[in-house]
VOBARO-609244 format. One record per residue (C-alpha): x, y, z; residue in three letters. Coordinates in steps of 0.2 Angstrom, whole numbers, plus 5000, padded with zeros to 4 digits. Layout:
X Y Z rest
X Y Z ALA
...
This chain:
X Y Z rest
4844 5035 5185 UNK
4843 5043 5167 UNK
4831 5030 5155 UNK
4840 5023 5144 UNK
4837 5034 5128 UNK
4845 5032 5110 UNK
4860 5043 5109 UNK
4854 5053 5095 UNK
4836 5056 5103 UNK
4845 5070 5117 UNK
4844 5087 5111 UNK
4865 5091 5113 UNK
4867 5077 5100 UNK
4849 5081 5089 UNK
4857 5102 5088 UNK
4873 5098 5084 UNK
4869 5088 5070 UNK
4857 5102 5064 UNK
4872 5113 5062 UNK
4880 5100 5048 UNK
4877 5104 5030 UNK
4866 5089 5024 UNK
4876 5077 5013 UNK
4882 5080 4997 UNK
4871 5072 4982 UNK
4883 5060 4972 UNK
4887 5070 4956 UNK
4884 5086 4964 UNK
4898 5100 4967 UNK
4900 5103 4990 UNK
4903 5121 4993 UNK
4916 5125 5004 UNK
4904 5142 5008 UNK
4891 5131 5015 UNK
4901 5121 5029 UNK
4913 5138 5032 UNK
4903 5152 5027 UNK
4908 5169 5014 UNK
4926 5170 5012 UNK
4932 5187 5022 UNK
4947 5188 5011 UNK
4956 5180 4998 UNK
4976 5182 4995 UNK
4981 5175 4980 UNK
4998 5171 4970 UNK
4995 5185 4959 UNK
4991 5198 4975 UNK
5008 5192 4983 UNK
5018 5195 4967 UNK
5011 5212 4965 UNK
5014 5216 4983 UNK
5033 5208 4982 UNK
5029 5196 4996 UNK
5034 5184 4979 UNK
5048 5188 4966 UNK
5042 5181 4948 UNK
5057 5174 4941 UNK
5048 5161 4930 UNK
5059 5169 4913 UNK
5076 5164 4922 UNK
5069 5149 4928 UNK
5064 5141 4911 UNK
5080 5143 4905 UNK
5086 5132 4917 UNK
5073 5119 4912 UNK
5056 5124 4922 UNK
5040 5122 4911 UNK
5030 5131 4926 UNK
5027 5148 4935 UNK
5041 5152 4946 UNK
5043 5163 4960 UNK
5054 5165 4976 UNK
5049 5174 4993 UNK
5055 5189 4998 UNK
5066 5182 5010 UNK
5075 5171 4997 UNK
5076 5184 4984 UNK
5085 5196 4997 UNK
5098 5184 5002 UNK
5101 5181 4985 UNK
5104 5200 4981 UNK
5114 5201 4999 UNK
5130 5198 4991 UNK
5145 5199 5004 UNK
5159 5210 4996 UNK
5175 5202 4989 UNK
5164 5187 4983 UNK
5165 5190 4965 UNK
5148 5183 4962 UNK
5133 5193 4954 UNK
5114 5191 4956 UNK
5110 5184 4939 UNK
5124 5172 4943 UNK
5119 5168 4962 UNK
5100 5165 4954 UNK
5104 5154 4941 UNK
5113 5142 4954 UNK
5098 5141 4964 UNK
5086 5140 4948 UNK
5100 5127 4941 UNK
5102 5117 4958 UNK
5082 5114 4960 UNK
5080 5110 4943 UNK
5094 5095 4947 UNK
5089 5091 4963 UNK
5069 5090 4958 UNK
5078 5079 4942 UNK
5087 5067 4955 UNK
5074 5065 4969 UNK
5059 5072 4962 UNK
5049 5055 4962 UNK
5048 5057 4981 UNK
5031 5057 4990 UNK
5028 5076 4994 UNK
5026 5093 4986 UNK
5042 5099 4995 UNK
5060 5097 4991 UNK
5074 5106 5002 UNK
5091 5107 4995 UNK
5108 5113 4998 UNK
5119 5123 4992 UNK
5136 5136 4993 UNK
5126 5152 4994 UNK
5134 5168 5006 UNK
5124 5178 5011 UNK
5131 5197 5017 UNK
5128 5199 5038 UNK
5124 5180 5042 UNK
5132 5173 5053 UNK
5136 5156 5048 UNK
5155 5153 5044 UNK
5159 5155 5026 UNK
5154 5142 5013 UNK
5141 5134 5025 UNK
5127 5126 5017 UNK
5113 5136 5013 UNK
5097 5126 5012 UNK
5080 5132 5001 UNK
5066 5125 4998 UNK
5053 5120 4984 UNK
5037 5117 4985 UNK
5023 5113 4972 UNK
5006 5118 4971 UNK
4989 5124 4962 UNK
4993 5143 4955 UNK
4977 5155 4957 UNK
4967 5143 4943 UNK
4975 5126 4950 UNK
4988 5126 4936 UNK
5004 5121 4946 UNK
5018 5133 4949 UNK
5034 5132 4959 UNK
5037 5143 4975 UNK
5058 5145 4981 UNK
5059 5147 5000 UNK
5071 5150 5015 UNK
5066 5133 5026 UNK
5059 5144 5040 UNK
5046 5150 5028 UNK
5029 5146 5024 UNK
């Protein structure tokens, strides 16, 4: 039978705690680095609107009452633009009641807990498959920009 030895005298235990950064000093700044190593690549906001992953439609969106960067994914932004023919609706038009409706919605239930807030509305989309005039639901989510200011990102619900 094994003696009877202090947990943190066996050598699995004393390793492994070898491989823990030591504790941060109160005051002093813990660098994500040390626990996780070099970053291997950063995509930021900015990359993802210049690549058009993200569709910067922060000018619209202050009109409708945001104070805050605004962008909408790819996805989104092309089921706006997919406008089914007969419709009479145009894109500035089909935008403006999403920008509109979020600015409402965030007004109405914006003190709940979260950084997220789906939201419904009348939005056909060309080649879906839903019956006409079903609810088309988005999503909003707020966040730290590229510098930690907060900015708004409009997304399909199936997005992340």
């Amino acid at each position: 039978m094994p003696d009877a030895a202090a947990p943190h005298d066996t050598p699995a235990v004393a390793a492994h705690e070898s491989r823990l950064p030591p504790p941060a000093q109160e005051g002093s700044e813990v660098s994500v680095d040390g626990f996780f190593g070099a970053v291997i690549i950063r995509y930021s906001r900015a990359d993802a609107l210049a690549d058009g992953v993200l569709a910067d439609v922060s000018g619209r969106a202050s009109e409708a009452g945001f104070s805050v960067p605004v962008a909408l994914s790819a996805a989104l932004w092309a089921d706006i633009n997919a406008i089914p023919e007969g419709a009479g609706q145009d894109v500035d038009g089909r935008l403006w009641d999403v920008l509109f409706l979020a600015w409402h919605n965030v007004r109405v239930h914006g003190n709940q807990p979260g950084n997220t807030l789906v939201y419904k509305l009348i939005l056909p989309v060309q080649g879906a498959d839903e019956r006409p005039g079903a609810p088309y639901a988005v999503k909003c989510v707020i966040g730290p920009g590229d510098d930690g200011e907060p900015v708004l990102t409009f997304l399909r619900p199936d997005e992340d």
